[in-house]
C-alpha positions as CSV (number, residue, x, y, z in Angstrom):
1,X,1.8,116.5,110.2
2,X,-1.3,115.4,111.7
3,X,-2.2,113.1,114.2
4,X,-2.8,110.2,111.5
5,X,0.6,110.6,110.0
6,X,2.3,110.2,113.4
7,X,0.7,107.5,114.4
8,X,0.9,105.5,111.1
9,X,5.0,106.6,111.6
10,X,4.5,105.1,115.1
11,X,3.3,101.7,113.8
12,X,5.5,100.8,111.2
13,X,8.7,100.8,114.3
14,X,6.7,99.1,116.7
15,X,7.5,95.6,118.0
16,X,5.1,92.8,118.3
17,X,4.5,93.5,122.3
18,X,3.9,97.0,121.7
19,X,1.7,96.1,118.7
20,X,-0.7,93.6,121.0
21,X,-0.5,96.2,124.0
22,X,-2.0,98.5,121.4
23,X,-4.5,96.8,120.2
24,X,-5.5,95.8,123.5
25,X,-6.1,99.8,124.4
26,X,-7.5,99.7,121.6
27,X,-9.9,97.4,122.1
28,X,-10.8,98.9,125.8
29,X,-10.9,102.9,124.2
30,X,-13.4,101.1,122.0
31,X,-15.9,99.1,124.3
32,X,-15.8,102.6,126.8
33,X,-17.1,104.5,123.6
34,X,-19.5,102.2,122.8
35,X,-20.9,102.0,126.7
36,X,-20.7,106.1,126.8
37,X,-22.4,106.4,123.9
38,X,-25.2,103.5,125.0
39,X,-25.2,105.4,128.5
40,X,-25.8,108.8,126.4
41,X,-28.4,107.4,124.3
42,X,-30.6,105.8,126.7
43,X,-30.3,109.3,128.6
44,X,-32.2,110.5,125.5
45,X,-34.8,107.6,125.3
46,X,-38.9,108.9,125.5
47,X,-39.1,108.8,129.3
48,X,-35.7,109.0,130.4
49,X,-37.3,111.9,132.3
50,X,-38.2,109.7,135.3
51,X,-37.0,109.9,138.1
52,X,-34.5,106.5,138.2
53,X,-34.3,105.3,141.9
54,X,-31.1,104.0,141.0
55,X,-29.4,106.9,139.7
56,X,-31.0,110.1,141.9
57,X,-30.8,113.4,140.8
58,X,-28.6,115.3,143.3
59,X,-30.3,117.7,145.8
60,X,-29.2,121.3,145.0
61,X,-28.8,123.2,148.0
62,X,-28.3,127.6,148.0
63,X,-25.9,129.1,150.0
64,X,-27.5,132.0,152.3
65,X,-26.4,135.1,151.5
């Protein structure tokens, strides 16, 4: 059975509350894809390579030896 099937199993004994809490993760799940995915993008963007005074890269620092 895959995920699919269980969950479709899942929905058809829930109650209204559990429905609406469900939808509202839902919901949430979605808009943090939708900013990761905006976040990854712009990453991408033609000069994304600039250094962004906002977001630094981290200083990398060697352990001696």
């Amino acid at each position: 059975m895959t995920r699919s099937d269980d969950t479709h199993e899942n929905e058809a004994n829930m109650t209204p509350e559990e429905m609406k809490n469900e939808l509202r993760y839902l919901r949430a799940e979605n808009a943090y894809l939708k900013a990761m995915q905006e976040h990854l993008l712009e990453k991408k963007a033609p000069g994304a390579g600039e250094k962004n005074e906002s977001h630094p890269e981290p200083e990398v620092r060697t352990l001696p030896v």
